[in-house]
C-alpha positions as CSV (number, residue, x, y, z in Angstrom):
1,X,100.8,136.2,63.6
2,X,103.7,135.4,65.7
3,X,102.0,134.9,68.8
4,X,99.2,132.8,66.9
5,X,101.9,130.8,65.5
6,X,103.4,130.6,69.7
7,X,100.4,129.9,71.2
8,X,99.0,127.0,68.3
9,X,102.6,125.3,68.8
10,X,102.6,125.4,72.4
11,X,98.7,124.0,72.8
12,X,100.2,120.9,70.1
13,X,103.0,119.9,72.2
14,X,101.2,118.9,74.9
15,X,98.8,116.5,72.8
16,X,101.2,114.8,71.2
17,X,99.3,111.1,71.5
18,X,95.9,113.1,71.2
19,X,93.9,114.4,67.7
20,X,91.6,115.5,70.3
21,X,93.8,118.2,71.6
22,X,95.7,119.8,68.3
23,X,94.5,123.0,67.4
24,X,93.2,123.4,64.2
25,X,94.9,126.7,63.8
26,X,98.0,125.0,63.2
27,X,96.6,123.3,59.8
28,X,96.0,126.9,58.7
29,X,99.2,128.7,59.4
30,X,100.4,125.5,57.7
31,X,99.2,126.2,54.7
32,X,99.6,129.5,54.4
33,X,101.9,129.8,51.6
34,X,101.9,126.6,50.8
35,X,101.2,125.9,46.5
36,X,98.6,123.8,45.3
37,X,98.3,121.3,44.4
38,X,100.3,119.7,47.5
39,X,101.3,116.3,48.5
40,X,101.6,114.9,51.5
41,X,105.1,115.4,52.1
42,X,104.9,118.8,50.4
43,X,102.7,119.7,53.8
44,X,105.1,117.6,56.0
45,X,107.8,120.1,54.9
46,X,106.1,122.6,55.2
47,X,105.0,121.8,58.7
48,X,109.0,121.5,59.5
49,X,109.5,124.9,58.3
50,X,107.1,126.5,60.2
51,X,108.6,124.6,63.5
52,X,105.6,122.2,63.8
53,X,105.5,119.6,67.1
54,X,106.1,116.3,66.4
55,X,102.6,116.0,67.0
56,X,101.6,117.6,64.3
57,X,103.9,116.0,62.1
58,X,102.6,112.4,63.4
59,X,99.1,113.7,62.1
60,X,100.5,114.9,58.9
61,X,101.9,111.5,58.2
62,X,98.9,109.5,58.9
63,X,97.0,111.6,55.7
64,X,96.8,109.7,52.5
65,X,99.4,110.1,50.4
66,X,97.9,112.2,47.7
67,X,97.7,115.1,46.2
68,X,95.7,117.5,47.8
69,X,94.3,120.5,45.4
70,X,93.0,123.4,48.3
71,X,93.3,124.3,51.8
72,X,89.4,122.4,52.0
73,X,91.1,119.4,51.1
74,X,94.0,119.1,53.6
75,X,91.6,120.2,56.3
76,X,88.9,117.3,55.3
77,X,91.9,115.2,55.7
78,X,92.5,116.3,58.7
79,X,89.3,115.6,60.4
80,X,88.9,112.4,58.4
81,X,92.1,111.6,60.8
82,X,90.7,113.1,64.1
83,X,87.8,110.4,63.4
84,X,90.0,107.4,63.3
């Protein structure tokens, strides 16, 4: 898991201005472990912990701030984002 966790940090920090370019792997090793229901910030802390790139974190605070009830929800959210 380590090295996922490496190499889906490493691909984010070089797409820091693009949605385009994050890997989606990095929404899942977020919420692994993560409690629902979860709101926003719960999942920005989260993403901390886990040593997320602030461009993960810039995605993370452009989701509504809700309350999000399963891993389907946050990654909905997530491409909802992507599309913008």
């Amino acid at each position: 898991m380590k090295g996922m966790k490496e190499s889906a940090m490493s691909g984010m920090s070089k797409a820091t201005g693009s949605l385009q370019g994050l890997d989606p792997r990095v929404i899942d090793m977020i919420m692994s472990r993560l409690n629902f229901p979860a709101s926003k910030n719960d999942l920005i802390t989260r993403a901390q912990d886990s040593g997320a790139s602030q461009g993960i974190l810039d995605v993370l605070n452009q989701f509504e701030d809700k309350q999000y009830n399963s891993s389907d929800d946050v990654k909905a959210e997530y491409q909802r984002v992507q599309k913008r």
